[in-house]
PDB file of N, CA, C and O in Angstrom:
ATOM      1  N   UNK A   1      14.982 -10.779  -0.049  1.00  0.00           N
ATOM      2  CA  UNK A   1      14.015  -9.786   0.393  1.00  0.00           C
ATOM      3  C   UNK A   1      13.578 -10.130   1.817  1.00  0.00           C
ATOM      4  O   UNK A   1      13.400 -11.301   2.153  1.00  0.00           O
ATOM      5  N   UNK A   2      13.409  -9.116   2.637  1.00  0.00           N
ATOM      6  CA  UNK A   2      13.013  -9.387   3.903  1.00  0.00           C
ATOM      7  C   UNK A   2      11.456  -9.709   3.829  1.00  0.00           C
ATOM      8  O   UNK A   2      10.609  -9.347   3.013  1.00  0.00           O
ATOM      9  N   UNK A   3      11.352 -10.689   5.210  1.00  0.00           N
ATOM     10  CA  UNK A   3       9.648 -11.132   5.096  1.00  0.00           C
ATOM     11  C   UNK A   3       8.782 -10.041   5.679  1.00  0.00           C
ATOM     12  O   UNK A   3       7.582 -10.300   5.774  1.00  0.00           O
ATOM     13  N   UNK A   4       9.310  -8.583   6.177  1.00  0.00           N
ATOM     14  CA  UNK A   4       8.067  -7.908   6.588  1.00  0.00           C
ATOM     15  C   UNK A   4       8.129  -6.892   4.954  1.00  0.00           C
ATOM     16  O   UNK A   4       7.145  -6.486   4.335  1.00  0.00           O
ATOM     17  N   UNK A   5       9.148  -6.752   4.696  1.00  0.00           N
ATOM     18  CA  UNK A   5       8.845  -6.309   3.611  1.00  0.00           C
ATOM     19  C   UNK A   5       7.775  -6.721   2.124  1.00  0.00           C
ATOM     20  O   UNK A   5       6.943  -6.102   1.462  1.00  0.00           O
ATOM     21  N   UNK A   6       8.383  -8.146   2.099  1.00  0.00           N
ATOM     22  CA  UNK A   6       7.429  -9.162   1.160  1.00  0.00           C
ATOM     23  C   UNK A   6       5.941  -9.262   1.610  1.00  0.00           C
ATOM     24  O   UNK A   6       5.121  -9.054   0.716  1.00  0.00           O
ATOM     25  N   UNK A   7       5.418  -9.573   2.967  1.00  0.00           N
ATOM     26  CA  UNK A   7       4.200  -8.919   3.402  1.00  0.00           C
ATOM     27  C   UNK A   7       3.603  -8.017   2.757  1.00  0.00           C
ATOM     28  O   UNK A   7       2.695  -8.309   1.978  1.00  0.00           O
ATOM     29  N   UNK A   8       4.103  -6.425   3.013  1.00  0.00           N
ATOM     30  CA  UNK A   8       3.755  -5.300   2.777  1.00  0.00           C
ATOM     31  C   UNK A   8       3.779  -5.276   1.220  1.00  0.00           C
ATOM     32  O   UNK A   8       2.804  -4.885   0.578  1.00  0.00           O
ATOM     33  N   UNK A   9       4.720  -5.630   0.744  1.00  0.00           N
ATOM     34  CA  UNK A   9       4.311  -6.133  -1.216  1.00  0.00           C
ATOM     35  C   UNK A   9       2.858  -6.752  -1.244  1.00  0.00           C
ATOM     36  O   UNK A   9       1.915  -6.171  -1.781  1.00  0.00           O
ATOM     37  N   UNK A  10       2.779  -7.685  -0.770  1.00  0.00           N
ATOM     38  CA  UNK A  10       1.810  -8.516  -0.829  1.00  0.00           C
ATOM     39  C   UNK A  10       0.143  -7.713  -0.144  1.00  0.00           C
ATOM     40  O   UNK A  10      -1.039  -7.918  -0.420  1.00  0.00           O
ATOM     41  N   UNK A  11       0.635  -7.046   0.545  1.00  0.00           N
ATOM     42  CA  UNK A  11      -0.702  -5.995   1.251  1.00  0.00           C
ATOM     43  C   UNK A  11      -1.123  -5.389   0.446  1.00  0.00           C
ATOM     44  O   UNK A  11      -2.344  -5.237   0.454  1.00  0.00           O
ATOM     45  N   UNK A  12      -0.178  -4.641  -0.819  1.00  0.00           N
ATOM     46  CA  UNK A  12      -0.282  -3.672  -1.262  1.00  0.00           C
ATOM     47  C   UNK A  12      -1.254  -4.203  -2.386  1.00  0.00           C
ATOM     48  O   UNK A  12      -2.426  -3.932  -2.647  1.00  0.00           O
ATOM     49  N   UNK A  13      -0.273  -5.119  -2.992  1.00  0.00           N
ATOM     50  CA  UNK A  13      -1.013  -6.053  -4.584  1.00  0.00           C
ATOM     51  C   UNK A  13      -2.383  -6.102  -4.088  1.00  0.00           C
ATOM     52  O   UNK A  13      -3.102  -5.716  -5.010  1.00  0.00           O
ATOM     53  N   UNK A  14      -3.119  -6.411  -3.006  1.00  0.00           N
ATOM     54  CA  UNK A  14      -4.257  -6.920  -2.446  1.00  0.00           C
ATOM     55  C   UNK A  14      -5.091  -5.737  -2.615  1.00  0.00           C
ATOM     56  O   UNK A  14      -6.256  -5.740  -3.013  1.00  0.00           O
ATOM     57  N   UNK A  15      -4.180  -4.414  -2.172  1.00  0.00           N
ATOM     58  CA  UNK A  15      -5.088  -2.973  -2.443  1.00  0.00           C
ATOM     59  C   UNK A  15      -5.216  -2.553  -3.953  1.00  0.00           C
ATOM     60  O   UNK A  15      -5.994  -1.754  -4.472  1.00  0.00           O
ATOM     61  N   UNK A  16      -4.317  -3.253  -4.452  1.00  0.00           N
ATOM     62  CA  UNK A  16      -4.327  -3.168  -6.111  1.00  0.00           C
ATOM     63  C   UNK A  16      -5.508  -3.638  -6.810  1.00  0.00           C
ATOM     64  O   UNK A  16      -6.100  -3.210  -7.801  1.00  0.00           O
ATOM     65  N   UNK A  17      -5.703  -4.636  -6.036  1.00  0.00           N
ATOM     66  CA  UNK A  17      -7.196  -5.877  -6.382  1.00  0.00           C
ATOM     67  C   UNK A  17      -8.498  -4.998  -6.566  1.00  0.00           C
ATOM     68  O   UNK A  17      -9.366  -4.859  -7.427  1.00  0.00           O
ATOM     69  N   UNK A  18      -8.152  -4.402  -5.148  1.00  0.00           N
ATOM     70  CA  UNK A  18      -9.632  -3.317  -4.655  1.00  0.00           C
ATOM     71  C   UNK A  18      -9.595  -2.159  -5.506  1.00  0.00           C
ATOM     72  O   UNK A  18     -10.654  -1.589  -5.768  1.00  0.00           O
ATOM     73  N   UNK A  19      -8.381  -1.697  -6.020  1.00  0.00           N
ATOM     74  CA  UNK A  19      -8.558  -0.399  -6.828  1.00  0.00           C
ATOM     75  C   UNK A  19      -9.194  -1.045  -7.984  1.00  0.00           C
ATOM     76  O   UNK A  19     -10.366  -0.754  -8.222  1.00  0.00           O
ATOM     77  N   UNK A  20      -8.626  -1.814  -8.672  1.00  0.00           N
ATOM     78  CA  UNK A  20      -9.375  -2.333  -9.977  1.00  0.00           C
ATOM     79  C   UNK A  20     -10.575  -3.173 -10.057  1.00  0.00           C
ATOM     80  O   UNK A  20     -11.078  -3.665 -11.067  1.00  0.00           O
ATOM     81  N   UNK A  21     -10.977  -3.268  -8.770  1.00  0.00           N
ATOM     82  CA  UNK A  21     -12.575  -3.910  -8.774  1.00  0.00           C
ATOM     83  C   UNK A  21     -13.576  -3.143  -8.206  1.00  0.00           C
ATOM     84  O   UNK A  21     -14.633  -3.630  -7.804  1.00  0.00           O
ATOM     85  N   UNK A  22     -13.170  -1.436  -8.130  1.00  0.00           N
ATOM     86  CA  UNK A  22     -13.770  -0.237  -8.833  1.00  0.00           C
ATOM     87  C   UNK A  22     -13.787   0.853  -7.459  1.00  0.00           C
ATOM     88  O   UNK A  22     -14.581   1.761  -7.214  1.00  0.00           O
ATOM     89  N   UNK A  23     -12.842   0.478  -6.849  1.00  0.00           N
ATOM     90  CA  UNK A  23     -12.436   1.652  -5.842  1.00  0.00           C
ATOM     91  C   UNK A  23     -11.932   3.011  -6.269  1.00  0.00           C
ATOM     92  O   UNK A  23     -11.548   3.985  -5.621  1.00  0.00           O
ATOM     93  N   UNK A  24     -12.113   2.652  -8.199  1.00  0.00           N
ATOM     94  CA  UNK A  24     -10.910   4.138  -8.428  1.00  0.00           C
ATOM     95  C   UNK A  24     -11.936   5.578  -8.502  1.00  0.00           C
ATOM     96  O   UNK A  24     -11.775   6.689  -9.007  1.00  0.00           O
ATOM     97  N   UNK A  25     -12.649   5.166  -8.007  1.00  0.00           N
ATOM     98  CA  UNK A  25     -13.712   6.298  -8.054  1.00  0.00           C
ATOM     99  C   UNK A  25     -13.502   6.863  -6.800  1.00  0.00           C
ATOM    100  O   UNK A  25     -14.186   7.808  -6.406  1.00  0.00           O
ATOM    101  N   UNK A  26     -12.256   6.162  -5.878  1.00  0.00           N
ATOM    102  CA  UNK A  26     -12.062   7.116  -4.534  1.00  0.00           C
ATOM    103  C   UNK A  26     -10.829   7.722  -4.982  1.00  0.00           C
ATOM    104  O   UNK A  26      -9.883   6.936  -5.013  1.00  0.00           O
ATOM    105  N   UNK A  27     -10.545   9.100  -5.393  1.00  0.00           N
ATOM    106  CA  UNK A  27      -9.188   9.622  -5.373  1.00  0.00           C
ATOM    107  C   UNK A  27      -8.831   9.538  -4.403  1.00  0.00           C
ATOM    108  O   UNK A  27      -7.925   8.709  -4.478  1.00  0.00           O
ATOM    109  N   UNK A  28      -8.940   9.926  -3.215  1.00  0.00           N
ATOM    110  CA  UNK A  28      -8.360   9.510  -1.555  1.00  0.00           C
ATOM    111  C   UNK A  28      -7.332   8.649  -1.687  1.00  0.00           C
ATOM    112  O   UNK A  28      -6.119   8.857  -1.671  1.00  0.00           O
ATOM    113  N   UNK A  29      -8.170   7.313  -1.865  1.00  0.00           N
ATOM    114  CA  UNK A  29      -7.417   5.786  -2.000  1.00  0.00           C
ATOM    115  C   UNK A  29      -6.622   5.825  -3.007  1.00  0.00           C
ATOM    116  O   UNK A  29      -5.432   5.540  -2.868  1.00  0.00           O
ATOM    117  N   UNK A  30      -7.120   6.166  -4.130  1.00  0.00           N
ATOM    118  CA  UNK A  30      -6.031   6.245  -4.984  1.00  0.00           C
ATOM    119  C   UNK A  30      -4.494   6.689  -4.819  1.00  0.00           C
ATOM    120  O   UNK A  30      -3.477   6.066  -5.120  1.00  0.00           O
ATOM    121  N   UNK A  31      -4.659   8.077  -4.194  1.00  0.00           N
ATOM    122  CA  UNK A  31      -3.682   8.637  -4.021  1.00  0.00           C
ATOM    123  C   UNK A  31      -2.762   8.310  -3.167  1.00  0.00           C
ATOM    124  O   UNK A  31      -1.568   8.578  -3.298  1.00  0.00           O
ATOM    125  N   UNK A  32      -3.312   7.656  -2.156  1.00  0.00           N
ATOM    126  CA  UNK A  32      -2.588   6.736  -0.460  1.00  0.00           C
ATOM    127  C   UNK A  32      -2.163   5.993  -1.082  1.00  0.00           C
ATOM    128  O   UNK A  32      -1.005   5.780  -0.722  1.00  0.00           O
ATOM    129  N   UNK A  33      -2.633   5.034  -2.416  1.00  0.00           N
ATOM    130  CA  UNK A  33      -2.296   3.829  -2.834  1.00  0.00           C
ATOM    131  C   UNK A  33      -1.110   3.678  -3.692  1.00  0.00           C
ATOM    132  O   UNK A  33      -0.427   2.667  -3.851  1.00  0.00           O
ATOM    133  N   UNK A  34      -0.937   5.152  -4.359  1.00  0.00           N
ATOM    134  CA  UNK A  34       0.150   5.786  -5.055  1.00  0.00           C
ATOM    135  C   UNK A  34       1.277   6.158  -4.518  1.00  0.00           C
ATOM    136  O   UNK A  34       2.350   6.191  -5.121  1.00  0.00           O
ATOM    137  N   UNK A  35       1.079   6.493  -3.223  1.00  0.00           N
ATOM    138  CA  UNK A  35       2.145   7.302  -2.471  1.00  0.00           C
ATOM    139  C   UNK A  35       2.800   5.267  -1.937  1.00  0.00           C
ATOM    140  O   UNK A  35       3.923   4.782  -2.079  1.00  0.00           O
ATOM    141  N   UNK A  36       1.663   4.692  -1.419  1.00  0.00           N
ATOM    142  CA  UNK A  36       2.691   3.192  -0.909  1.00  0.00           C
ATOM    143  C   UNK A  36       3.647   2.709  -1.842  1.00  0.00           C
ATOM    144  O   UNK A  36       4.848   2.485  -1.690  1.00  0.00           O
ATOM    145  N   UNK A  37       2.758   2.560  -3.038  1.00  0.00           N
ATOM    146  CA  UNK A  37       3.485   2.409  -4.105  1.00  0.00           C
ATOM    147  C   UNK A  37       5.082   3.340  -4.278  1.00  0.00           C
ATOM    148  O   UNK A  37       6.145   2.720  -4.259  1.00  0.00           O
ATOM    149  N   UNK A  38       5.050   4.512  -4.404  1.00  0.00           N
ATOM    150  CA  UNK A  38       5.979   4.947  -4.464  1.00  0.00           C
ATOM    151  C   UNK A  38       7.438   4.390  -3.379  1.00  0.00           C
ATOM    152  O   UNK A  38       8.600   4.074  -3.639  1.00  0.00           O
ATOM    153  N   UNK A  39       6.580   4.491  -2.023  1.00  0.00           N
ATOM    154  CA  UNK A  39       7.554   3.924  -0.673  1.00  0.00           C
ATOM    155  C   UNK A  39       8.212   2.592  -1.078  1.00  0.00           C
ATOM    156  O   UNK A  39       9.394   2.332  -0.855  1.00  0.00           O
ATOM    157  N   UNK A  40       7.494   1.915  -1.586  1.00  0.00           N
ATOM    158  CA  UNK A  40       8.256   0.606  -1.769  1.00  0.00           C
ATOM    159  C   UNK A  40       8.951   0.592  -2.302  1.00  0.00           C
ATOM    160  O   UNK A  40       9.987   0.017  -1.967  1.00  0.00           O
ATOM    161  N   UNK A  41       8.753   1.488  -3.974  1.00  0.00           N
ATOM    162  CA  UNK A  41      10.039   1.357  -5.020  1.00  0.00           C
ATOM    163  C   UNK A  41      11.163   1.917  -4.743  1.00  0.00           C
ATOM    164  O   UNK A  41      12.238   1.753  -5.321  1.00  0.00           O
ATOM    165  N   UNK A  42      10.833   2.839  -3.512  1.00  0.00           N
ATOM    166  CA  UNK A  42      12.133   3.734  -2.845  1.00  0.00           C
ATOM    167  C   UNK A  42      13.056   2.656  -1.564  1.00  0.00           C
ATOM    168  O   UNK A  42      14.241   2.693  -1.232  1.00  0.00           O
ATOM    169  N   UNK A  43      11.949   1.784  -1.099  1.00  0.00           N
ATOM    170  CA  UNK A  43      12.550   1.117   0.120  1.00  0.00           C
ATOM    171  C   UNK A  43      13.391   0.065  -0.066  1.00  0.00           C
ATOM    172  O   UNK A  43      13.483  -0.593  -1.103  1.00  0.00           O
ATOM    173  N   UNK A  44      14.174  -0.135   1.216  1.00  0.00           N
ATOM    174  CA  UNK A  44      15.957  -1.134   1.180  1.00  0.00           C
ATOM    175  C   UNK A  44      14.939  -2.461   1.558  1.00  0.00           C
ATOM    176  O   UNK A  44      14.473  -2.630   2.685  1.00  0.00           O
ATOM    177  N   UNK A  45      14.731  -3.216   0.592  1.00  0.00           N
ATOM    178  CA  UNK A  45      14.757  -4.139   0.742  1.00  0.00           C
ATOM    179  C   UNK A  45      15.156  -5.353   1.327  1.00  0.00           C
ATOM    180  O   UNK A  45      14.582  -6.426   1.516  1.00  0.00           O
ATOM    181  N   UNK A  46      16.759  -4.736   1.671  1.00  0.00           N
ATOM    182  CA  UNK A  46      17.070  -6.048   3.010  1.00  0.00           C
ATOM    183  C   UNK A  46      17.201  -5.702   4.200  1.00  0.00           C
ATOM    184  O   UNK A  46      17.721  -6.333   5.120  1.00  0.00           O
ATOM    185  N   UNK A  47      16.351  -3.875   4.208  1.00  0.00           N
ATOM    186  CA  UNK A  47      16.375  -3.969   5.810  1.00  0.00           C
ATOM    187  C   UNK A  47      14.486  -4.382   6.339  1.00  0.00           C
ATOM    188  O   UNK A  47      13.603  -4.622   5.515  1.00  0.00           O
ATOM    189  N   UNK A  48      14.357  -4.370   7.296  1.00  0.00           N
ATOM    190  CA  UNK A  48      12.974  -3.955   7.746  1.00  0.00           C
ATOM    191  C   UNK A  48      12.156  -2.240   7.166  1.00  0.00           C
ATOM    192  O   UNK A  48      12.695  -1.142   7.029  1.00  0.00           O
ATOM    193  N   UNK A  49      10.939  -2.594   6.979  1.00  0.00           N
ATOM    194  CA  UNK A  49      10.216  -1.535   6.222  1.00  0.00           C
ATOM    195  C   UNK A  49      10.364  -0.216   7.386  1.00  0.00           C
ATOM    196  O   UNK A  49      10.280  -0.354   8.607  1.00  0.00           O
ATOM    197  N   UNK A  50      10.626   1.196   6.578  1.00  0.00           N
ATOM    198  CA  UNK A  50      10.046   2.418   7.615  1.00  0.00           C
ATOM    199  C   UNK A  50       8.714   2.136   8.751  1.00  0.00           C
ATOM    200  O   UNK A  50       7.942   1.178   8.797  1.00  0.00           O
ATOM    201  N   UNK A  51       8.768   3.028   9.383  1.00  0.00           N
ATOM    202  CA  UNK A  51       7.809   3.143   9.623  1.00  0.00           C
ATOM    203  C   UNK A  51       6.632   4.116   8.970  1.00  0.00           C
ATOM    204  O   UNK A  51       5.428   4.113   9.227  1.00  0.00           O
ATOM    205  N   UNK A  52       7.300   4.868   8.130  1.00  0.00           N
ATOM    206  CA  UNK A  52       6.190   5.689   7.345  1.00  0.00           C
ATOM    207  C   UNK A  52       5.872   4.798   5.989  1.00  0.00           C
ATOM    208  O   UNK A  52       4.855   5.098   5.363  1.00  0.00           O
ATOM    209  N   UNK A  53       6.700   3.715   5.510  1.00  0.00           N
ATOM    210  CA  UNK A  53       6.403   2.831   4.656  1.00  0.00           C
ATOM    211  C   UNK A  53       4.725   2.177   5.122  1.00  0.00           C
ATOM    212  O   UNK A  53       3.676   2.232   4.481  1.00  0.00           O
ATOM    213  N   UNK A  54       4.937   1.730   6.125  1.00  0.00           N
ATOM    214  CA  UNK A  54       4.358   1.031   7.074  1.00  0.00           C
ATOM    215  C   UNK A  54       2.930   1.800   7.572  1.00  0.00           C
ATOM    216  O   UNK A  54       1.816   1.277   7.602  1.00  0.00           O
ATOM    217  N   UNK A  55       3.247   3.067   7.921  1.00  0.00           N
ATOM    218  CA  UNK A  55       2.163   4.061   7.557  1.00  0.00           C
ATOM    219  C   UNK A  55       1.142   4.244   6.701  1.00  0.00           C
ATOM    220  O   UNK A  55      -0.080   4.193   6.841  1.00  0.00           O
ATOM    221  N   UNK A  56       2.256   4.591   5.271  1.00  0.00           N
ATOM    222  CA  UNK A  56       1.541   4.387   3.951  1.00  0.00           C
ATOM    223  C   UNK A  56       0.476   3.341   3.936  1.00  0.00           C
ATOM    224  O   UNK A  56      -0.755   3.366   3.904  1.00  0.00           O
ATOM    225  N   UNK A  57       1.049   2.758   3.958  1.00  0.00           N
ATOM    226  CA  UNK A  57      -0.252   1.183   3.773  1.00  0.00           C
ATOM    227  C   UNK A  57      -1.447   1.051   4.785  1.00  0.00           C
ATOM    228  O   UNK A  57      -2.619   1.043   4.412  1.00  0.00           O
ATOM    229  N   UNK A  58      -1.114   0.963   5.897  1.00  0.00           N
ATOM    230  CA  UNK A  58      -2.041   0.891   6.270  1.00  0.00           C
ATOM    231  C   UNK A  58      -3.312   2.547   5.888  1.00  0.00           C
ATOM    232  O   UNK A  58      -4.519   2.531   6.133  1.00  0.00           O
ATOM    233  N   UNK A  59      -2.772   3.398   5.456  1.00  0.00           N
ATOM    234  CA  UNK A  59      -3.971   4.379   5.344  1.00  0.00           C
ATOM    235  C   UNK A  59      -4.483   3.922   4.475  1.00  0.00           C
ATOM    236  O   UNK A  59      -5.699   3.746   4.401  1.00  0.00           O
ATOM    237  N   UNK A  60      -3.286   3.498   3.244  1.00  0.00           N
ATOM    238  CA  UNK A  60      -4.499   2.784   2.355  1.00  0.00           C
ATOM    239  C   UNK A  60      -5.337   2.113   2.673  1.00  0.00           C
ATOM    240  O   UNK A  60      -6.511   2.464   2.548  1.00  0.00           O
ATOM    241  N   UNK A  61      -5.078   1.267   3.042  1.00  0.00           N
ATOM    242  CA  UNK A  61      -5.922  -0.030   4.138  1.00  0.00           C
ATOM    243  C   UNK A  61      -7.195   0.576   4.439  1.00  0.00           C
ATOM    244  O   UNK A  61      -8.255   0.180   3.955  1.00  0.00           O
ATOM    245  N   UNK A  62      -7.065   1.670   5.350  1.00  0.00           N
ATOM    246  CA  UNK A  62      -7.818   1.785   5.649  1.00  0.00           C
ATOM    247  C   UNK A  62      -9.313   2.520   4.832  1.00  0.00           C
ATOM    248  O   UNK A  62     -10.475   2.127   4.730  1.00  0.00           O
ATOM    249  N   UNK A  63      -8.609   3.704   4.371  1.00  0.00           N
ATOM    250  CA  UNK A  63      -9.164   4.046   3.083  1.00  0.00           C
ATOM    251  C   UNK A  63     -10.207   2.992   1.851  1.00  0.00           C
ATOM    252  O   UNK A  63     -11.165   3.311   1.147  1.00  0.00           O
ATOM    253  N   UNK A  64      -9.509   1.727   2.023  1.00  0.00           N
ATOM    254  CA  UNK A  64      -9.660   1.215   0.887  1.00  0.00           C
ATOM    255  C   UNK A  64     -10.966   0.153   1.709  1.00  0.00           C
ATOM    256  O   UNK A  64     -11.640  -0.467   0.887  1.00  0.00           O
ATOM    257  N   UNK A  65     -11.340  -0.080   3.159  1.00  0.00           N
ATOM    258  CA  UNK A  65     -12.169  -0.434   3.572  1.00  0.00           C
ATOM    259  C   UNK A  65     -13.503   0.597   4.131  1.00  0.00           C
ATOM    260  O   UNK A  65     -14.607   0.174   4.475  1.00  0.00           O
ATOM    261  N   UNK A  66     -13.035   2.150   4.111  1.00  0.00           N
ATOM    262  CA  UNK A  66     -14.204   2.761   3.553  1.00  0.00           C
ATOM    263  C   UNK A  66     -14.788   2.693   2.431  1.00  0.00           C
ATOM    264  O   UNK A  66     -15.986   2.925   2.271  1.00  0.00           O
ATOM    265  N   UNK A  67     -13.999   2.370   1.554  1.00  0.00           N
ATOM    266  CA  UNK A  67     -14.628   2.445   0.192  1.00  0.00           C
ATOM    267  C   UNK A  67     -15.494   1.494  -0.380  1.00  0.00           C
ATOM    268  O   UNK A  67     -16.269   1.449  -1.336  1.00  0.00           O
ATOM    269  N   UNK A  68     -15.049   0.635   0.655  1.00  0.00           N
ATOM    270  CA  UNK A  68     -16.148  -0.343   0.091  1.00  0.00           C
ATOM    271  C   UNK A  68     -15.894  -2.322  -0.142  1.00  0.00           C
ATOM    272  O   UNK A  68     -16.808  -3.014  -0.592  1.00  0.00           O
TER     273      UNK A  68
END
């Protein structure tokens, strides 16, 4: 597995943390958090991540630091 990819795994699990320690009351986030999710299970793993992969996440990100 590539290391920017394994990162972005690892970003994501972290937004996973925040959904279940009671962010799910933001559908917003939820839904950003769903769609990364989706990007990853779709993405080539031994290349470098999209840039809309890369996208994905960070809205979560960001999303997920309005929330709280």
């Amino acid at each position: 597995m590539n290391d920017s990819f394994r990162d972005l795994k690892a970003r994501v699990r972290r937004l996973d943390e925040v959904l279940s320690a009671g962010a799910a009351a933001n559908v917003e986030f939820a839904q950003a958090l769903s769609q990364a999710h989706r990007a990853l299970r779709r993405g080539d793993r031994s290349r470098a991540p999209t840039a809309e992969l890369e996208t994905l996440v960070q809205r979560a990100e960001a999303l997920a630091s309005r929330a709280g």
